[in-house]
C-alpha positions in Angstrom: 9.8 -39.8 -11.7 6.2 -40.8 -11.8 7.3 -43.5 -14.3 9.8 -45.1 -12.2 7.8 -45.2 -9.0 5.4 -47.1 -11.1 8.2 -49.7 -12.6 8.6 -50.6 -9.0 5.4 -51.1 -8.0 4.4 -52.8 -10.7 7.6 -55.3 -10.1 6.8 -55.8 -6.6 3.3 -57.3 -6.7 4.9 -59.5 -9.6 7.2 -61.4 -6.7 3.9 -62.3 -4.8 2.0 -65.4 -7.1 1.7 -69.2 -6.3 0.8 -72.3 -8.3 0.2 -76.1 -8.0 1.7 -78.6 -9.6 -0.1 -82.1 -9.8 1.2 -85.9 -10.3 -1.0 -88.9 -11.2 -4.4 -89.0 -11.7 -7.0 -86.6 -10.4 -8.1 -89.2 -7.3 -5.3 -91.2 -6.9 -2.4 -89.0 -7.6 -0.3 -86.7 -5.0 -0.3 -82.6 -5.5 2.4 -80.3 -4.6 2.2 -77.0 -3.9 5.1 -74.5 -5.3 4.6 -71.1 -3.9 6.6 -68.0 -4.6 5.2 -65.9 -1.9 7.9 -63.3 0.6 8.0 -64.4 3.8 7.4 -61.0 5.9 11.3 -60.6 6.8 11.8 -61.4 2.5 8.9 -58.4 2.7 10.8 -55.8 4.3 14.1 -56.5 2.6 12.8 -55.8 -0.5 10.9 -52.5 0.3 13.9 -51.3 2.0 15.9 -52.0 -1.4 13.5 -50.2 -3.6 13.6 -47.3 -1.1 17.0 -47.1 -1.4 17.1 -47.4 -5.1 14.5 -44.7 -5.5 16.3 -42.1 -2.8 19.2 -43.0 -5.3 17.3 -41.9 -8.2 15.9 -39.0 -6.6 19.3 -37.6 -5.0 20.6 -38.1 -9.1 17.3 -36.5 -10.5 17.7 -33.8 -7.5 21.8 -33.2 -9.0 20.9 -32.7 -12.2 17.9 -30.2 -11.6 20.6 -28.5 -8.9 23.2 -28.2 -11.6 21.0 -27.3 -14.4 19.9 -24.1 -12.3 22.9 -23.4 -11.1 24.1 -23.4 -15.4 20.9 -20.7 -15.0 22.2 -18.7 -12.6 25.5 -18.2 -14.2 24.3 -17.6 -17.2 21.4 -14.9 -15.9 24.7 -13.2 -13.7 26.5 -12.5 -16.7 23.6 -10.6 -18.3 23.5 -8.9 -15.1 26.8 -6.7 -15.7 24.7 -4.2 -18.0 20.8 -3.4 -18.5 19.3 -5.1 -21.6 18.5 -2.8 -24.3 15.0 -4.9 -23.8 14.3 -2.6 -20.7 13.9 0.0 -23.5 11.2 -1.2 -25.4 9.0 -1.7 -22.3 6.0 0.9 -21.8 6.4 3.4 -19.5 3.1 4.4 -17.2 2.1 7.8 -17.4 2.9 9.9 -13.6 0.0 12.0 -14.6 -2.1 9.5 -15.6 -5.8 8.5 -14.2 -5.7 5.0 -13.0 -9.1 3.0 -12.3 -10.0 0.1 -10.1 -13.8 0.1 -11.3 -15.3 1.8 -14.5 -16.0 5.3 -14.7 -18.1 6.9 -17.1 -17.3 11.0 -16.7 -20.1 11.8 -19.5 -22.6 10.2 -16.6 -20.9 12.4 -14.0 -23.0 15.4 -13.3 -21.3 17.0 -10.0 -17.8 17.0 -8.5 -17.1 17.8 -4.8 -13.4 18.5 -3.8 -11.6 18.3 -0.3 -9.4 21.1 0.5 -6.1 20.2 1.8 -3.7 18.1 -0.1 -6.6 18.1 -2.6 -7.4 21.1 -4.3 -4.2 23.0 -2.0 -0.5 21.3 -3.1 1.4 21.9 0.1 5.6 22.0 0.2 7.0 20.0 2.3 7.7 22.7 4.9 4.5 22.1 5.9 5.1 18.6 8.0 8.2 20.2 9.7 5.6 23.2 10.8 3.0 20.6 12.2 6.0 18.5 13.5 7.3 21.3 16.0 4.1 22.6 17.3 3.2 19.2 18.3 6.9 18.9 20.0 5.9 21.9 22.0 2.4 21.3 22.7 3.7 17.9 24.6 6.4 19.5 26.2 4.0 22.4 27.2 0.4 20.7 28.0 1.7 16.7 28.7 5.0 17.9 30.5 7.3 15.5 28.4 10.9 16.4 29.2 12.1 19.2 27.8 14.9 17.2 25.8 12.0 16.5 23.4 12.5 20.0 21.9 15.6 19.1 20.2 14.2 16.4 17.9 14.0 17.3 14.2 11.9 16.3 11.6 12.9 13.8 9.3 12.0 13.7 6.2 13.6 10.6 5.2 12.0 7.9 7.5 8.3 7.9 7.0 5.6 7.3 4.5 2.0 6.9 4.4 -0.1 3.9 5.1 1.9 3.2 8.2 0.6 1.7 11.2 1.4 2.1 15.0 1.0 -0.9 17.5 -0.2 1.3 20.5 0.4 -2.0 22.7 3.9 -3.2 21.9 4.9 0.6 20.4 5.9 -0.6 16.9 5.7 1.6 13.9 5.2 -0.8 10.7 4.5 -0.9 7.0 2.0 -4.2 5.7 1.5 -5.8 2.9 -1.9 -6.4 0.9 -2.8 -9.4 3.0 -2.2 -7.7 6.8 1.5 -9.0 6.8 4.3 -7.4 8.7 7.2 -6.0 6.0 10.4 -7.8 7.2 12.7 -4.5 7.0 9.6 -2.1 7.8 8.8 -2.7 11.3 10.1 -0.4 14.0 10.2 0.5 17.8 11.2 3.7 17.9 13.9 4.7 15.3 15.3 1.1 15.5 14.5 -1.6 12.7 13.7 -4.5 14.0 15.0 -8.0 13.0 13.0 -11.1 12.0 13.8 -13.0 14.5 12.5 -10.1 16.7 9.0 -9.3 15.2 8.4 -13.5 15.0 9.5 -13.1 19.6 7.1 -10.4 19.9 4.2 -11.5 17.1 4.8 -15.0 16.8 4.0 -14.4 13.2 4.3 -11.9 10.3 1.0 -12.5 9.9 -1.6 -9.9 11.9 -4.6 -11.7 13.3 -7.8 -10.0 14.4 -7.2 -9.7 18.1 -3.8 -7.8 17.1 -5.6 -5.8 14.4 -7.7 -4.0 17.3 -4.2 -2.7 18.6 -3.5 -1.2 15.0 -3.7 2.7 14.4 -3.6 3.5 10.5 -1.7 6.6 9.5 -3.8 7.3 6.0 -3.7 11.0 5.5 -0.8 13.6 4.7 -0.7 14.8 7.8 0.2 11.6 8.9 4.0 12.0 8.5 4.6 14.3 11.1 2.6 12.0 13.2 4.7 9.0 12.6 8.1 10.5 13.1 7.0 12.1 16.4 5.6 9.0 17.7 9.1 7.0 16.7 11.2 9.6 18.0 9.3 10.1 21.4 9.6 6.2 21.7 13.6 6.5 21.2 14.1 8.8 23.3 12.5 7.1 26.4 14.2 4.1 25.1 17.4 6.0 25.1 16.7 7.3 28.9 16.2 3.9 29.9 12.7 5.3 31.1 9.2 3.4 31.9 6.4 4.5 29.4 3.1 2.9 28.0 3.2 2.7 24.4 -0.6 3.3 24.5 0.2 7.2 25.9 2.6 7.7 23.5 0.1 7.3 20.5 -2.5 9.4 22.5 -0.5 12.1 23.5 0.6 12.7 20.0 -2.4 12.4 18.6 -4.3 14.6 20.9 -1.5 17.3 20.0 -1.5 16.9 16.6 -5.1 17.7 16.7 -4.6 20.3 18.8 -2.3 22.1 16.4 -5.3 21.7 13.8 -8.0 22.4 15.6 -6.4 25.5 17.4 -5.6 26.9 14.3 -1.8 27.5 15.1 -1.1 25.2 11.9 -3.7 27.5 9.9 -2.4 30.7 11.1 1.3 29.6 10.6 0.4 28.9 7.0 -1.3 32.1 6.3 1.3 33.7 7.9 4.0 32.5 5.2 1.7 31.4 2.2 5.0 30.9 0.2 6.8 28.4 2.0 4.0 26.3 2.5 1.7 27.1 -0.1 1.9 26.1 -4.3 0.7 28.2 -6.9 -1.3 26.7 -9.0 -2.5 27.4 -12.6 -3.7 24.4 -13.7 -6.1 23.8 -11.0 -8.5 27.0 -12.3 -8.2 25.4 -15.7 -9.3 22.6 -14.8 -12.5 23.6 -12.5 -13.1 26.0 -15.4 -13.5 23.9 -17.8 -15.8 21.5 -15.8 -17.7 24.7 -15.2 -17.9 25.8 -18.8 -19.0 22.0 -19.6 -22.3 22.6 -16.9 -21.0 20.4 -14.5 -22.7 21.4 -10.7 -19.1 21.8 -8.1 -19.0 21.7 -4.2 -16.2 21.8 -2.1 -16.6 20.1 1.4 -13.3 20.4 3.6 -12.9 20.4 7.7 -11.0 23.5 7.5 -12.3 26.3 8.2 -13.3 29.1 6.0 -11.0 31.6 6.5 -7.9 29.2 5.9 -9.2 27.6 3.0 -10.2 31.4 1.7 -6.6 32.3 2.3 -4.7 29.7 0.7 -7.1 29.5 -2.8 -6.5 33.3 -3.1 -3.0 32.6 -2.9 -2.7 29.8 -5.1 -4.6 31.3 -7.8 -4.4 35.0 -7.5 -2.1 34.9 -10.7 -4.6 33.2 -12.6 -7.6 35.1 -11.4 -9.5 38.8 -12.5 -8.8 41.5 -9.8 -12.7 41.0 -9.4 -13.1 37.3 -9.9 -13.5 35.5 -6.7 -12.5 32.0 -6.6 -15.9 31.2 -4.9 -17.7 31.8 -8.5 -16.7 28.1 -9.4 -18.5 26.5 -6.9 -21.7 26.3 -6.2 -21.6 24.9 -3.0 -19.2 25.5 -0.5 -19.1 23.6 3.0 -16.3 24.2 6.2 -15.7 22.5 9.4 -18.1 19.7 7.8 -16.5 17.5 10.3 -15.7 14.4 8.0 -15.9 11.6 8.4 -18.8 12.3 10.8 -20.5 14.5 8.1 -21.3 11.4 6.4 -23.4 9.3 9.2 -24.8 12.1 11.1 -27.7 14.4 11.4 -26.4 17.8 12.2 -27.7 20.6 10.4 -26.2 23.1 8.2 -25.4 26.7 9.3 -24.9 29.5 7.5 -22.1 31.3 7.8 -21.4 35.0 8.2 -17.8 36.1 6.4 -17.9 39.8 7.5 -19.0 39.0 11.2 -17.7 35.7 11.6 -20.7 34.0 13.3 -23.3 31.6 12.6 -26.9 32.3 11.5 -29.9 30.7 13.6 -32.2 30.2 10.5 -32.6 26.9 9.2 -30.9 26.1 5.7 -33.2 24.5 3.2 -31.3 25.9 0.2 -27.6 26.5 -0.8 -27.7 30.3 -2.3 -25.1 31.5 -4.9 -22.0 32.9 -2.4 -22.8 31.8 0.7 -20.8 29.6 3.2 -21.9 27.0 5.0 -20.8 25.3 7.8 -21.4 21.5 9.6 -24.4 19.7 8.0 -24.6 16.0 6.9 -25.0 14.1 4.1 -28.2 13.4 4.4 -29.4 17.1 4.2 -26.7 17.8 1.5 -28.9 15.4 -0.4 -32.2 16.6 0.4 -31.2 20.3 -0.7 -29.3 19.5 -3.9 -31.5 16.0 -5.0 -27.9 15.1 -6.7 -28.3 11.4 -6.9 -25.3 9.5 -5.7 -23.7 8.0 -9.1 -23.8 11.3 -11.0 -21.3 12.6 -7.9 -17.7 12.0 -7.9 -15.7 13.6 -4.9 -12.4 13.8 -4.9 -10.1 13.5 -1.5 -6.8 12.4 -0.2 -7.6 11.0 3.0 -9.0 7.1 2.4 -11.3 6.8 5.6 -11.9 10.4 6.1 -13.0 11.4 3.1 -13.5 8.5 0.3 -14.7 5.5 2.7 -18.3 7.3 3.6 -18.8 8.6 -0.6 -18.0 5.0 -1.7 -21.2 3.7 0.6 -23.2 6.5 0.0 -23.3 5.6 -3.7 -20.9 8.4 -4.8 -17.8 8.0 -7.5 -14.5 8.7 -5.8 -11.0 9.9 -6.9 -8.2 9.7 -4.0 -5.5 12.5 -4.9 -2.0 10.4 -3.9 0.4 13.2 -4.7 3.2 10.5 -4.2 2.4 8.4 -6.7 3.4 10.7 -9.8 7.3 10.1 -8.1 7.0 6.4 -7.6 5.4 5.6 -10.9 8.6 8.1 -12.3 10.6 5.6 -10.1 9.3 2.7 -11.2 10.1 3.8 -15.0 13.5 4.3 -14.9 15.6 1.6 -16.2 17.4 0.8 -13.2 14.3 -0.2 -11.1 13.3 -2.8 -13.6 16.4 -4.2 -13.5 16.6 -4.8 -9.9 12.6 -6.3 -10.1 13.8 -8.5 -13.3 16.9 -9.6 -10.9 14.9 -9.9 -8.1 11.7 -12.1 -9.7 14.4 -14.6 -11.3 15.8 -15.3 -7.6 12.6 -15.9 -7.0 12.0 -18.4 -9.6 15.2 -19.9 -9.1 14.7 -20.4 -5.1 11.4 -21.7 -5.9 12.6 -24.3 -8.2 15.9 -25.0 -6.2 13.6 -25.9 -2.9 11.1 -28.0 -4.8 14.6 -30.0 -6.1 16.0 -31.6 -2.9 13.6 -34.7 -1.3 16.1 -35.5 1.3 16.8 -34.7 4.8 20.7 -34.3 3.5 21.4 -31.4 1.4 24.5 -31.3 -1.3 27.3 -28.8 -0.6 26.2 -27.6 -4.5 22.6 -27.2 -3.0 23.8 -24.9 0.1 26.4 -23.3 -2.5 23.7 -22.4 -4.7 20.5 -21.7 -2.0 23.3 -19.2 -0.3 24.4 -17.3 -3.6 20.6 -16.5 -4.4 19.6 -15.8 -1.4 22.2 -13.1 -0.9 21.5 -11.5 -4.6 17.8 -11.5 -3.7 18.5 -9.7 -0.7 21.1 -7.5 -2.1 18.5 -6.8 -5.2 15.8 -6.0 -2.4 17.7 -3.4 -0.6 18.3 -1.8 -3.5 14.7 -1.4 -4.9 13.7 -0.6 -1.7 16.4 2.5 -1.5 14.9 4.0 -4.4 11.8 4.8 -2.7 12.3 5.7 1.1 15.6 4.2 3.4 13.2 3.0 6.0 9.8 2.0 4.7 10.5 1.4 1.0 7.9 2.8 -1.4 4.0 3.5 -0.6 2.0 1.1 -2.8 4.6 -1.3 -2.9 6.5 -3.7 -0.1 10.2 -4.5 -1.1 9.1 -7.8 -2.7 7.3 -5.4 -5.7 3.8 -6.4 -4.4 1.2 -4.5 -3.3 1.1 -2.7 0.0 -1.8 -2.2 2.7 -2.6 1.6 1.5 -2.7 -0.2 -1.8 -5.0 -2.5 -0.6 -7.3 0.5 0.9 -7.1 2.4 -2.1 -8.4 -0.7 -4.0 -10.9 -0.9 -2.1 -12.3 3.1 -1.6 -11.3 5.0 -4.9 -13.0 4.4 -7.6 -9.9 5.9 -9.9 -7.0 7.3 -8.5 -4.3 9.9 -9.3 -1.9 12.3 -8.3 -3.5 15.9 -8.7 -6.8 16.8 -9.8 -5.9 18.6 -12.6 -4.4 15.5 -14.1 -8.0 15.4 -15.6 -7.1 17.9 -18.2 -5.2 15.0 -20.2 -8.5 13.5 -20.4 -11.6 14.9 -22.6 -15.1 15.7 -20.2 -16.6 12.7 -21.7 -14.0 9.9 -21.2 -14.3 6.3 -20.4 -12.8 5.2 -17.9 -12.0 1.2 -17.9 -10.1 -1.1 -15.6 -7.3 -2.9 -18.0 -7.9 -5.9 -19.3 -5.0 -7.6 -17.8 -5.8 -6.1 -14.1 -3.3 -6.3 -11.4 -4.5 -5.6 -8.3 -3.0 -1.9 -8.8 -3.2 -0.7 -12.2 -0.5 1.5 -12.8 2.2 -1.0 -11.8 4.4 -2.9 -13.9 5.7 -6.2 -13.6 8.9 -6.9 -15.0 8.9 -10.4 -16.2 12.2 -12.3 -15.2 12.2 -13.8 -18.9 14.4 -10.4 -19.6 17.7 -12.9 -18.6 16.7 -15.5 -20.2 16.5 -13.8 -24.1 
């Protein structure tokens, strides 16, 4: 193309030249002048036919790429009648495996800290229906929402983590790495909202600072219960045809999800039926055991408060443990109600606590002894009393801002616990996921190159033939990885499109290394390297199925 643009330059500054042409002698002889110079109108003639002729070789160059794709596309369709046996040979990541976004050197680690819930205690998933309806009946009760709001269930189904709530136009939505809104994960109330309505309402998919403020992150695993009130609250005054500020709904439910914490009724609930709620856990004592019998220093620091967290590790490890052995032995610190994220920025002081009487002591705490409690404190006096320096400290947590945002700047390693990664990595193994993500990246490829094709204003009926077929196999191939994860929000770390998500982009930014229990460490020796891969993605325990599978 470059070529023939150049043939016709080149041939039109040939037609402008002149020259003279003399008779006689030099004084007394007459010159003529012959000049081959366009008049202006000649001018414009002559651009206007070389346009034309290069439209015409553009709209043949565009034909031939248009048909030679489409040859593509057939042929890629026929391969797509059965999996190819190439999907077999590909490696398969490891559900239990460690996965690191910045080195980590365990034989340098001296101390590990641990958060309680959905840390060190694996919860069923009774647990978010339990938290679910005593916030239903703490609005009902306390914020006099109509009594209708007792009916709604808890669905399992429609939420993940790393959602956010608009609390000024009420919308529940998944982003993607970059602050994008996810074109089938945006919601008001249980209702999916179209494209054309989240560009009405946002102008863009893109969400700019001034809309950022608006945002509410739902990071932790409590969060779920949260999100599917919220949605269902908004429905139902949707439904009603009644008059609500979106801003109330996210603050009523928040205060009574809090409430249900902070009251205890979720604790007391649990306590009260440690099997339905609660998972026994072997490996979990193996695995503090052995960082014990290596001479590493342990702490636990969790909000929760002693007696809860007291209850549930007996449970979880009374098979495991002596009939004298007190799970308390493994750590040789242990801090409740530390009031994280606080914890980390303030200067309360530590108390110690009393088991037998349940109170507080007055005296001040300058050292942590062997079987005592504490409560509150910050980390500045954790410091002071321990003089662990902060890279020889890993703590591991599930909640990104709570409990892994204030280690990261304090100097510490962290580990976030993401206990649904070990199903989505199983997800994203099986065959029939990388087929859809092979289909779907060769769409891709093929819209990109069909667009680029066409100069024109005037498109081909092979050219809207061809961008309509792709388009609806890309979209059909999106539903369909997308239904493999969650029918509403599609998977955590990953938008429909196979890239990375916002909580993606959070845990790239706050965990050190990341996986799905803690005792996924057992795989691993005491003294193990971990490295970011050599070919980093921005996650490193995805896979990217190359579309070059239809093309072999």
């Amino acid at each position: 193309m470059a070529t023939l643009r150049r043939l016709f330059h080149s041939s039109l500054i040939r037609t402008s030249y002149s020259y003279y042409g003399c008779k006689g002698g030099f004084l007394g002889g007459s010159c003529r002048r012959y000049s081959n110079v366009a008049s202006p109108e000649q001018k414009v003639l002559k651009f206007e036919d070389q346009e034309k002729l290069l439209a015409n070789a553009n709209d043949s160059f565009s034909e031939e790429e248009i048909m030679k794709i489409r040859q593509e596309y057939d042929a890629a369709k026929e391969k797509f009648l059965k999996i190819p046996d190439a999907l077999e040979q590909m490696p398969k990541m490891n559900p239990k495996g460690v996965y690191v976004n910045k080195n980590v050197r365990l034989d340098s680690i001296q101390v590990y800290g641990f958060d309680y819930d959905y840390t060190l205690a694996h919860y069923s998933s009774n647990l978010q229906s339990l938290i679910y309806d005593l916030a239903k009946q703490h609005i009902v009760d306390e914020f006099k929402y109509p009594d209708t709001c007792l009916e709604f269930k808890y669905d399992p189904s429609f939420p993940i983590r790393g959602l956010y709530y608009d609390r000024s136009k009420g919308c529940l939505m998944k982003l993607d790495f970059f602050g994008s809104i996810e074109l089938d994960g945006c919601y008001y109330g249980r209702r999916k909202l179209s494209r054309e309505e989240i560009d009405e309402m946002y102008g863009t998919r893109h969400i700019g600072r001034d809309q950022a403020r608006e945002l509410v992150s739902l990071m932790d695993f409590f969060c779920f219960s949260e999100a599917c009130l919220i949605a269902d609250i908004v429905q139902h005054f949707v439904d009603a045809k009644l008059e609500f500020d979106s801003r109330y709904v996210y603050q009523d439910v928040n205060r009574a999800i809090q409430y249900v914490h902070n009251s205890g009724l979720v604790h007391r609930g649990i306590l009260a039926d440690p099997p339905r709620y609660l998972v026994k856990n072997d490996q979990l004592l193996r695995f503090l055991k052995m960082l014990k019998d290596k001479g590493k220093k342990l702490f636990l620091l969790t909000n929760s408060p002693f007696y809860f967290v007291d209850g549930g590790m007996r449970f979880m490890l009374q098979d495991s443990l002596g009939q004298q052995d007190s799970w308390k032995e493994l750590f040789d610190v242990v801090i409740a109600k530390a009031n994280k994220p606080d914890f980390y920025k303030s200067d309360h002081p530590f108390r110690c606590y009393d088991v037998e009487k349940d109170t507080l002591a007055f005296t001040k705490v300058d050292a942590f002894l062997p079987g005592k409690i504490y409560y509150h404190g910050c980390l500045k006096a954790f410091l002071q009393i321990t003089k662990w320096k902060g890279p020889e400290v890993i703590y591991f947590g599930d909640h990104l801002f709570s409990d892994l945002r204030g280690p990261s700047k304090a100097g510490w390693r962290t580990a976030a616990i993401i206990h649904e990664l070990n199903s989505e990595i199983m997800i994203q193994n099986d065959n029939s996921y990388r087929f859809e993500q092979a289909k779907f990246h060769i769409m891709q490829e093929l819209l990109g190159r069909l667009h680029a094709t066409v100069t024109s204003s005037v498109k081909s009926e092979a050219y809207k033939s061809l961008l309509r077929e792709l388009n609806e196999e890309r979209q059909k191939t999106r539903y369909k990885m997308k239904g493999m994860f969650n029918k509403s929000f599609g998977a955590t770390f990953l938008t429909d499109t196979g890239q990375e998500s916002a909580f993606a982009y959070h845990i790239h930014q706050y965990a050190d290394i990341y996986t799905s229990k803690p005792e996924n460490f057992l795989y691993y020796p005491p003294e193990a390297w971990f490295h970011v891969p050599f070919d980093i993605k921005i996650m490193p325990h995805h896979l990217k199925v190359s579309s070059n599978l239809f093309r072999t």
